[in-house]
N, C-alpha and C positions, 0 to 999 in steps of 0.2 A: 264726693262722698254724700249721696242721697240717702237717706233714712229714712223709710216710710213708716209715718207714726198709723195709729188706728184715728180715725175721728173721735169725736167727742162724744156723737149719735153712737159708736161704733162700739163706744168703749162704753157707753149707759149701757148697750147692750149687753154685753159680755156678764158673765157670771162673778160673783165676789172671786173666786180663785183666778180665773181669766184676767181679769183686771186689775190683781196684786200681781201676776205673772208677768202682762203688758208694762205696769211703772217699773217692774224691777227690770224688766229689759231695756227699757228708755234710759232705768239709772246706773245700768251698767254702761251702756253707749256714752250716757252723758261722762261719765267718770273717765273713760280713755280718750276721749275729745280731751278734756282739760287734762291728761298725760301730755297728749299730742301737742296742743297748745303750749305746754310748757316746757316739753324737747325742743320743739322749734324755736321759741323765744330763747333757748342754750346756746341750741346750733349758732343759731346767729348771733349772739354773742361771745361767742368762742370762733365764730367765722370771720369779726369786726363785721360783719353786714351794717351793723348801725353808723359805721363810717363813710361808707359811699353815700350815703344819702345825707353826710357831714352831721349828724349828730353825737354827740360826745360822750354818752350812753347808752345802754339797749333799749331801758324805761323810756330813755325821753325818745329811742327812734317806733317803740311800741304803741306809747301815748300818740305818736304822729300816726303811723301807720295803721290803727287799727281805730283811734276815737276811743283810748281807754283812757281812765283816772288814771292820775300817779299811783294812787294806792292797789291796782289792778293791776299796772305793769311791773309794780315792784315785787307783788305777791308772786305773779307768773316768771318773772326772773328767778324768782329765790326759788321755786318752787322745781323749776329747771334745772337747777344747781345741785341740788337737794339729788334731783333725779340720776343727775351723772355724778355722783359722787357715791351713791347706795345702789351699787346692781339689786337686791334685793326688792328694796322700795319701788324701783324703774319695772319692778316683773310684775310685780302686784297692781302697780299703779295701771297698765299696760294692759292687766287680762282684767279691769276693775272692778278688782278688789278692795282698793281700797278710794276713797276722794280728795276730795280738794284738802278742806278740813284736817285731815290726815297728813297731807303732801305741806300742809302750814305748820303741824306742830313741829315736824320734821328739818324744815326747811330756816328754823331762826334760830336753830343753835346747833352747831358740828357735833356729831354723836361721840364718845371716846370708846376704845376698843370693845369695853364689857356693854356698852346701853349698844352698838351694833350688835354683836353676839346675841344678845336678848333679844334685838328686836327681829333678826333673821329667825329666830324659834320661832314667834311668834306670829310672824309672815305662816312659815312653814305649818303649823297648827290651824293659821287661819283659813288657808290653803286647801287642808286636809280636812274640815267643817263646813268648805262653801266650794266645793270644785265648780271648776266653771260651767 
């Protein structure tokens, strides 16, 4: 998965609208990288993957495999969690729509029937404001 940014010389260049154009497309990329990031971190904790390599967690087999803080593997597990448990959340997060930030508020408390309801309108409005 290569991504070719513009340079820095490249990006002085570009015009004020050019170069709000370039961040906003870096910060859509950046947004579905940490989707991806944090489906994977799922998969493989719904896969045990962190048991073959004997660790007794996903975070602690995260923090091993990747050189993250506890508090970076714990966010990207919940934030995973969060993902497959809200098709909604998972579509937005995916065509990024939405970020991390988002994928947090989300992710440290189970939504009950009416705060999902609400929050799919408002996926969908957001959706209908910002097509991709």
């Amino acid at each position: 998965m290569d991504v070719r940014l513009p340079s820095i010389d490249e990006l002085a260049d570009m015009t004020p609208a050019e170069r709000e154009a370039a961040i906003a497309a870096a910060d859509r990329v950046r947004r579905q990288m940490e989707s991806f990031v944090a489906e994977g971190v799922q998969l493989a904790e719904s896969q045990r993957q962190h048991r073959i390599d004997g660790h007794r967690t996903v975070t602690a087999w995260a923090r091993a495999s990747f050189n993250w803080s506890d508090a970076t593997a714990k966010r990207v597990a919940r934030n995973g969690r969060a993902l497959a448990d809200l098709p909604h959340l998972r579509a937005a997060a995916r065509a990024g729509h939405i970020g991390v930030d988002h994928l947090n508020a989300f992710s440290f408390r189970p939504l009950d029937h009416l705060a999902r309801t609400r929050f799919t309108r408002r996926l969908r409005l957001c959706r209908h404001q910002h097509p991709p």
